[in-house]
mmCIF file of the C-alpha atoms, coordinates in Angstrom:
data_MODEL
# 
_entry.id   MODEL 
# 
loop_
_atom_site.group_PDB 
_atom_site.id 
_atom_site.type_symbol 
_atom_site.label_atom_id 
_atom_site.label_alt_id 
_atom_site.label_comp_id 
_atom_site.label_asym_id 
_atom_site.label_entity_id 
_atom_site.label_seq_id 
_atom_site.pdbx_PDB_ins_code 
_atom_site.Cartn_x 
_atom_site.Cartn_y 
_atom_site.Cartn_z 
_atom_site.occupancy 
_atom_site.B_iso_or_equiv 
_atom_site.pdbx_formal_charge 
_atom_site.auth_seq_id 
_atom_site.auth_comp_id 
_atom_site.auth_asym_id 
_atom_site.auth_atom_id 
_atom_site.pdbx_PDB_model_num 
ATOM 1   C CA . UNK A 1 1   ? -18.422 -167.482 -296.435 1.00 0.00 ? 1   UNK A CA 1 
ATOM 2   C CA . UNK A 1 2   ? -18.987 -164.886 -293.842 1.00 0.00 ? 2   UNK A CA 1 
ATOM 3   C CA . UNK A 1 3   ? -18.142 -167.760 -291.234 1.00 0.00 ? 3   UNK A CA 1 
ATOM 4   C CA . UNK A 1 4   ? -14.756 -167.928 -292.228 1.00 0.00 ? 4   UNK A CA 1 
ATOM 5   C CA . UNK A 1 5   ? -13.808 -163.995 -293.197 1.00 0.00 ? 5   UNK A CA 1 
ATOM 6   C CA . UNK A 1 6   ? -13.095 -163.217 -289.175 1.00 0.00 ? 6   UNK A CA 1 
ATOM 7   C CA . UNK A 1 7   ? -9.887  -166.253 -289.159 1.00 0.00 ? 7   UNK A CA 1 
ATOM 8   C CA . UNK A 1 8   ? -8.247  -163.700 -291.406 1.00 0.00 ? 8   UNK A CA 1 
ATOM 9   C CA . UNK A 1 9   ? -7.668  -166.127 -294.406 1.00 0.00 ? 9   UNK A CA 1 
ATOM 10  C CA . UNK A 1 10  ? -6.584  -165.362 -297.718 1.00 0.00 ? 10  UNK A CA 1 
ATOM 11  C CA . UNK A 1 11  ? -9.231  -166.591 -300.119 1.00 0.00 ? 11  UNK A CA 1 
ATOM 12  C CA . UNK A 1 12  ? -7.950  -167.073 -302.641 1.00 0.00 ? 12  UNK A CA 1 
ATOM 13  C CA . UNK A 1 13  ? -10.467 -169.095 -305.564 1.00 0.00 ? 13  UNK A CA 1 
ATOM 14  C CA . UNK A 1 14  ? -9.434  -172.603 -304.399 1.00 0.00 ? 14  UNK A CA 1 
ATOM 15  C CA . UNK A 1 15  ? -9.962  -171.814 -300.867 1.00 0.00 ? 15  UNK A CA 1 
ATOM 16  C CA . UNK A 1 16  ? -13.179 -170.519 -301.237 1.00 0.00 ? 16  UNK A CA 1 
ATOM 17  C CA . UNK A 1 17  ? -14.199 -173.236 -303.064 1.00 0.00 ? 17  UNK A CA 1 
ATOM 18  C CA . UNK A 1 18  ? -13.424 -175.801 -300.266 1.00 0.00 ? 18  UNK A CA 1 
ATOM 19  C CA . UNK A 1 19  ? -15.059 -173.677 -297.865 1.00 0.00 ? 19  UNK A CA 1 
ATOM 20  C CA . UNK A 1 20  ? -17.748 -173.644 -299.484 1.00 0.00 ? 20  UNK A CA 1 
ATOM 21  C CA . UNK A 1 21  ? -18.291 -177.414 -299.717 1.00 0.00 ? 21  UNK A CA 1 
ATOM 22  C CA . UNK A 1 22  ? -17.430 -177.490 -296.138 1.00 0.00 ? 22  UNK A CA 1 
ATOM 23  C CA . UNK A 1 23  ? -20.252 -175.387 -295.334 1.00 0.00 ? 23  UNK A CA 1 
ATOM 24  C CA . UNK A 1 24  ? -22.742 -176.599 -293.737 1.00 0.00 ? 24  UNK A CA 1 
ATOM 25  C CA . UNK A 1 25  ? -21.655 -180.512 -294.637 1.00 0.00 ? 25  UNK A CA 1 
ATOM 26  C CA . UNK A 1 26  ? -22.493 -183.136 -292.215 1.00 0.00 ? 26  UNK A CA 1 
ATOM 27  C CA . UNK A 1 27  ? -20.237 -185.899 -293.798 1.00 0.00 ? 27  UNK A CA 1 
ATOM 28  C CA . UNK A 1 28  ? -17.477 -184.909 -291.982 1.00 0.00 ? 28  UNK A CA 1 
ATOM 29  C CA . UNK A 1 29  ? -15.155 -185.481 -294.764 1.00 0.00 ? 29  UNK A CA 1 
ATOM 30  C CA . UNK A 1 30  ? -11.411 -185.978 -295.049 1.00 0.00 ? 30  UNK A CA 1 
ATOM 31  C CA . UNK A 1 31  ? -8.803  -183.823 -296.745 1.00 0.00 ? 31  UNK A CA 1 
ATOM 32  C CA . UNK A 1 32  ? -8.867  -186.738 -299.526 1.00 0.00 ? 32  UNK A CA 1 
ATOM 33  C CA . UNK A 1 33  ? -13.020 -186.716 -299.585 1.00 0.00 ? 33  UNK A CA 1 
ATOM 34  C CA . UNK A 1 34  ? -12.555 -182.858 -300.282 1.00 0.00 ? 34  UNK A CA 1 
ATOM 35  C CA . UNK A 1 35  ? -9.526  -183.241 -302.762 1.00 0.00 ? 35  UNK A CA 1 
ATOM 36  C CA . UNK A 1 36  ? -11.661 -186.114 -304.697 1.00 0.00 ? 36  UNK A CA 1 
ATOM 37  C CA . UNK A 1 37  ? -14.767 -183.609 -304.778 1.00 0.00 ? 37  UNK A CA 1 
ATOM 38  C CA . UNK A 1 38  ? -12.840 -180.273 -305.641 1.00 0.00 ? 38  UNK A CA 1 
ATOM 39  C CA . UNK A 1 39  ? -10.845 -181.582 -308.628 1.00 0.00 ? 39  UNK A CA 1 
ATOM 40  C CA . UNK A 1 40  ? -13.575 -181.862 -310.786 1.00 0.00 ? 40  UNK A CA 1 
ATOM 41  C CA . UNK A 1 41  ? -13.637 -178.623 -310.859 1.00 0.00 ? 41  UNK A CA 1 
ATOM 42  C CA . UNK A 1 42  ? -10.194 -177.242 -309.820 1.00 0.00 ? 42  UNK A CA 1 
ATOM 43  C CA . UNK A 1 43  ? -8.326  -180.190 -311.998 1.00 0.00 ? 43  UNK A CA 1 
ATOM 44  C CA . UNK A 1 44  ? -4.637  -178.120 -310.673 1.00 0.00 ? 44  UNK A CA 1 
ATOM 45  C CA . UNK A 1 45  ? -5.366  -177.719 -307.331 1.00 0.00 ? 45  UNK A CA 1 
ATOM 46  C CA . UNK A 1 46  ? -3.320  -180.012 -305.152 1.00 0.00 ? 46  UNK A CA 1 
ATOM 47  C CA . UNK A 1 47  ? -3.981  -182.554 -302.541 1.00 0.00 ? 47  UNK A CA 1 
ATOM 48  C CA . UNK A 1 48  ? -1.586  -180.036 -300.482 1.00 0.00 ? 48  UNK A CA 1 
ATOM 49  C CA . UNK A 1 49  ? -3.512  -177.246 -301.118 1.00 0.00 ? 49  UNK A CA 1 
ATOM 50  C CA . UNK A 1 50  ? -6.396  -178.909 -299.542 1.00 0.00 ? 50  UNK A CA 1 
ATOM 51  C CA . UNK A 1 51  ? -4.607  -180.403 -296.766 1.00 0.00 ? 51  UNK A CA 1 
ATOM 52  C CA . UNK A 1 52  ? -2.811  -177.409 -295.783 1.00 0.00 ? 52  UNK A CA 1 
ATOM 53  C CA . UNK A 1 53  ? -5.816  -175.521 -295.776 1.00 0.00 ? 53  UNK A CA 1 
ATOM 54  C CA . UNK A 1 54  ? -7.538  -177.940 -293.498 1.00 0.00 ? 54  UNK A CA 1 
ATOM 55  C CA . UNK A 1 55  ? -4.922  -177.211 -291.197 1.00 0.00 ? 55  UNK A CA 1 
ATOM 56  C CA . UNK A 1 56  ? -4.938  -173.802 -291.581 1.00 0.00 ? 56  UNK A CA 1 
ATOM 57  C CA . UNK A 1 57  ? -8.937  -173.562 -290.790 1.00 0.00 ? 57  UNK A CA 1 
ATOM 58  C CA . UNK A 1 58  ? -7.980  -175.979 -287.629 1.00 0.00 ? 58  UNK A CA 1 
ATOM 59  C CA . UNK A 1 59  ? -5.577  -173.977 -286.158 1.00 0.00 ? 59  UNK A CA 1 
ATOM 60  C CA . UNK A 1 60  ? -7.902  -170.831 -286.328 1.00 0.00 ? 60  UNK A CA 1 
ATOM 61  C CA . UNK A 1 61  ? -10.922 -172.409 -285.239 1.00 0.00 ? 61  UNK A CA 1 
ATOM 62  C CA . UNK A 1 62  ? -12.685 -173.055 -288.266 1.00 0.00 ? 62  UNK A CA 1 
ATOM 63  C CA . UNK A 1 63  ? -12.876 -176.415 -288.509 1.00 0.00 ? 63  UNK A CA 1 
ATOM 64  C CA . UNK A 1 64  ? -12.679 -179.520 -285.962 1.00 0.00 ? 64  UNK A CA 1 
ATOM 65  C CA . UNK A 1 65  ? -10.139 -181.893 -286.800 1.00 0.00 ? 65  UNK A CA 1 
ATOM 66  C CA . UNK A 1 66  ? -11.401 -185.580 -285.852 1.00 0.00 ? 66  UNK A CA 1 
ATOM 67  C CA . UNK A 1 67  ? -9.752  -188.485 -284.633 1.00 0.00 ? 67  UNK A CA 1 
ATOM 68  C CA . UNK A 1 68  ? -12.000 -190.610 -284.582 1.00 0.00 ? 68  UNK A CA 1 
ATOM 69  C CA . UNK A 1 69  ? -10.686 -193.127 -287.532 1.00 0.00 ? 69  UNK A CA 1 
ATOM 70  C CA . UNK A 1 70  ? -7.051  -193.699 -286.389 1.00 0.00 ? 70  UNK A CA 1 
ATOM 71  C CA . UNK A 1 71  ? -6.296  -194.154 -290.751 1.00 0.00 ? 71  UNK A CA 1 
ATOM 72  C CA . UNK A 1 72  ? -7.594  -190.850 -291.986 1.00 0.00 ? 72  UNK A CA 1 
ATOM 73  C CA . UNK A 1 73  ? -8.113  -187.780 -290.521 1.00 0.00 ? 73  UNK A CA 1 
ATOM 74  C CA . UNK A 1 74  ? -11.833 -186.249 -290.586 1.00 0.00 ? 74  UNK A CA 1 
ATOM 75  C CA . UNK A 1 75  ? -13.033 -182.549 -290.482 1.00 0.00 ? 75  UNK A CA 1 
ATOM 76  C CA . UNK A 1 76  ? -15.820 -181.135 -288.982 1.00 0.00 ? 76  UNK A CA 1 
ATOM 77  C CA . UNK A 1 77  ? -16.828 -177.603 -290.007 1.00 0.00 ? 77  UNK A CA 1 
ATOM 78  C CA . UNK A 1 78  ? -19.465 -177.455 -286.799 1.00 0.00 ? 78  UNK A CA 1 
ATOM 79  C CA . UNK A 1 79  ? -17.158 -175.611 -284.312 1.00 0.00 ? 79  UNK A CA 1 
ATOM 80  C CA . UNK A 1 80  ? -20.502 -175.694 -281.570 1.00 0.00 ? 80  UNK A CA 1 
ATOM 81  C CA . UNK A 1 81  ? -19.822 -178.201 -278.516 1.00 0.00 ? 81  UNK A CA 1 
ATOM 82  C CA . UNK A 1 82  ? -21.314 -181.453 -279.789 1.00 0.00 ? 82  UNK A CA 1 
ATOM 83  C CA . UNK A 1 83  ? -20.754 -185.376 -280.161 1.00 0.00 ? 83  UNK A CA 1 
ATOM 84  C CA . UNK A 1 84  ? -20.099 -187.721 -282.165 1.00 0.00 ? 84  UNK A CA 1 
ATOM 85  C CA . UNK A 1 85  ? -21.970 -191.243 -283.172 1.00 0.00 ? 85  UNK A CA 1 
ATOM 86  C CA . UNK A 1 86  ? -19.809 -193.302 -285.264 1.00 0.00 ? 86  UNK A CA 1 
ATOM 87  C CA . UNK A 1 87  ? -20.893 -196.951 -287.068 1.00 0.00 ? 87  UNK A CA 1 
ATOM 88  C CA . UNK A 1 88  ? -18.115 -198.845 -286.761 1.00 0.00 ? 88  UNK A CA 1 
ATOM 89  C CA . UNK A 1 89  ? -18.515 -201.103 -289.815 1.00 0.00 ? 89  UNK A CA 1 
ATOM 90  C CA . UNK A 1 90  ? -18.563 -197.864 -292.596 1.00 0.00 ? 90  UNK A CA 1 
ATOM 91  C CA . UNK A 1 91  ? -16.908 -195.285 -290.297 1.00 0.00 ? 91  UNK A CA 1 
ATOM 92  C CA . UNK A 1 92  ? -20.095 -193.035 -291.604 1.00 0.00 ? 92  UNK A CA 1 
ATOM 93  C CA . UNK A 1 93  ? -20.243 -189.983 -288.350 1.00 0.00 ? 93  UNK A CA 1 
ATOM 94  C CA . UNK A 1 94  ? -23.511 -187.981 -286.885 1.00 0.00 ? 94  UNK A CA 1 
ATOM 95  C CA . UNK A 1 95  ? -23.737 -185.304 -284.814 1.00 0.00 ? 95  UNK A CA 1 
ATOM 96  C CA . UNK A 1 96  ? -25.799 -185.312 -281.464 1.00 0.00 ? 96  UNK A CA 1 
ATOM 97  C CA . UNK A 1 97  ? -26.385 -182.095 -280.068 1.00 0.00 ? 97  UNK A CA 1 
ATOM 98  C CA . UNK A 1 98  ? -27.577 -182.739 -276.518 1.00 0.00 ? 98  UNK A CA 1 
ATOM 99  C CA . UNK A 1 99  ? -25.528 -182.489 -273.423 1.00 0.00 ? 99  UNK A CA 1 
ATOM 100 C CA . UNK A 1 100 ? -24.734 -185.030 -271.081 1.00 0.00 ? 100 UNK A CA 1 
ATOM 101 C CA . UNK A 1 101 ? -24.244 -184.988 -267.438 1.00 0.00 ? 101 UNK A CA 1 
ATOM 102 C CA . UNK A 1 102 ? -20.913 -186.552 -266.083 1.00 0.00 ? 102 UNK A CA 1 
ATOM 103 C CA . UNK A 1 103 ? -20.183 -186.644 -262.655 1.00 0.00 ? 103 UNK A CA 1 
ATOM 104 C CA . UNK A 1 104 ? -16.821 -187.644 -262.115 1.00 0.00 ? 104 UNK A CA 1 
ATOM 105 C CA . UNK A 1 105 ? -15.641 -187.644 -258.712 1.00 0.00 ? 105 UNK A CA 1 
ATOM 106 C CA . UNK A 1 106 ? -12.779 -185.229 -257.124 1.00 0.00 ? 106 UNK A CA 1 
ATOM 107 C CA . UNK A 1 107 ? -10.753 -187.680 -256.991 1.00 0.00 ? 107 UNK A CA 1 
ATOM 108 C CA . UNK A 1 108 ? -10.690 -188.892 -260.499 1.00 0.00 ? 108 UNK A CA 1 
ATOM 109 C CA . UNK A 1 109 ? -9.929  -185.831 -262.019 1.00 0.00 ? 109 UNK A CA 1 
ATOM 110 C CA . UNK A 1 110 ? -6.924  -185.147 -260.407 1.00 0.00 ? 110 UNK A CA 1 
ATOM 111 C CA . UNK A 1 111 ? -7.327  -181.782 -259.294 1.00 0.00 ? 111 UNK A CA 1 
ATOM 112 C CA . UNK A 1 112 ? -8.323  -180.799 -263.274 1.00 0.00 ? 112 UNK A CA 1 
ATOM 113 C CA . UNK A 1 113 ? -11.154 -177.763 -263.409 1.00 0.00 ? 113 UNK A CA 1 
ATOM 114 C CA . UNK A 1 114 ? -13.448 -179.407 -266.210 1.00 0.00 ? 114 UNK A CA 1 
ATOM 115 C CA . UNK A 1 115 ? -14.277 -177.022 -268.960 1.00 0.00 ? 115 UNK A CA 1 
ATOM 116 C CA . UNK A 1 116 ? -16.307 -179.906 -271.687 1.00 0.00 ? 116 UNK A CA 1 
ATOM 117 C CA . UNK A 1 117 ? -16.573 -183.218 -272.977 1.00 0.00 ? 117 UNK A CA 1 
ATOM 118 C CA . UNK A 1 118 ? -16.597 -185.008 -276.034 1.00 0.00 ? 118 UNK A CA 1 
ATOM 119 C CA . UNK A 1 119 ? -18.536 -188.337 -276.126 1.00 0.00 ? 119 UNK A CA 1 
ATOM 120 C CA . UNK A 1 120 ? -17.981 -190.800 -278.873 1.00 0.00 ? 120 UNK A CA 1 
ATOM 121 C CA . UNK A 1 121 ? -21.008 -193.140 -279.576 1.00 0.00 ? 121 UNK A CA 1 
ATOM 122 C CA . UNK A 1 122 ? -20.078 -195.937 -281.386 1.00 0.00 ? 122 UNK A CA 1 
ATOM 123 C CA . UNK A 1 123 ? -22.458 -198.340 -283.048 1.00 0.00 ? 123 UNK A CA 1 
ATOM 124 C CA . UNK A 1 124 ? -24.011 -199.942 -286.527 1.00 0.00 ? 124 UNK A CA 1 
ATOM 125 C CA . UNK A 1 125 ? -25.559 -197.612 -288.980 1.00 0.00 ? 125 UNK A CA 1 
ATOM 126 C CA . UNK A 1 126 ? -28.953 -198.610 -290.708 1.00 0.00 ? 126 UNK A CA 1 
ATOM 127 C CA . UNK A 1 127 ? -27.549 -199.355 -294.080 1.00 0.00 ? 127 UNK A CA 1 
ATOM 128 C CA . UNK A 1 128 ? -24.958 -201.461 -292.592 1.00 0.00 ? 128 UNK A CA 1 
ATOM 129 C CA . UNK A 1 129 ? -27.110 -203.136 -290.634 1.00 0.00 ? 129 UNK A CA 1 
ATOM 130 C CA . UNK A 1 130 ? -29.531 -204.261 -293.330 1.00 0.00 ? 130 UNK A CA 1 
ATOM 131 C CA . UNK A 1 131 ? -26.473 -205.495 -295.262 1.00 0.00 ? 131 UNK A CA 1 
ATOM 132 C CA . UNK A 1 132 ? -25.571 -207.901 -292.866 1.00 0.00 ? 132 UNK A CA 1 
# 
């Protein structure tokens, strides 16, 4: 939990319990995944509980909040510049820490200074590719 005690957050026992289950998971689970896995547990604690702490951690840098599926919203608790390879039949995410060289042109960025990227991989995951 020391990752978390510089954002300033009040941790309170349901809090600390969802950071904990975000730390160090590579899943990169939605607010639902985390709601589903915490009640067990914390049978009181609401889905807006979670949610809004999600948001919380993403607006202080704690967390990434993914896009990547346009129906739920994913969370990444590695904050370190990295990408993303995604299997588009079970949605399932991995990280790829390496960095990739793009040269775009002058003229394509529109006078923007470039300060990172974020490259989605997309493809078919081992397990759904044996099912097919």
């Amino acid at each position: 939990m020391e990752k978390y005690k510089h954002l300033g957050l009040k941790l309170t026992p349901q809090r600390l319990a969802i950071l904990s289950y975000l730390d160090g998971n590579k899943e990169h689970p939605s607010a639902e995944d985390i709601y589903k896995a915490m009640s067990k547990d914390f049978p009181t604690m609401s889905f807006a509980t979670v949610y809004n702490t999600l948001e919380t951690l993403r607006d202080k840098g704690g967390v990434l909040e993914l896009t990547i599926d346009p129906n739920k919203k994913r969370y990444d608790p590695n904050t370190a510049a990295h990408h993303h390879l995604i299997c588009m039949k079970c949605k399932r995410i991995i990280d790829i820490h390496k960095e990739f060289s793009l040269n775009i042109p002058d003229e394509m960025t529109e006078g923007f200074d470039l300060v990172g990227n974020h490259v989605e991989l997309y493809g078919i995951c081992p397990k759904c590719k044996k099912s097919s």
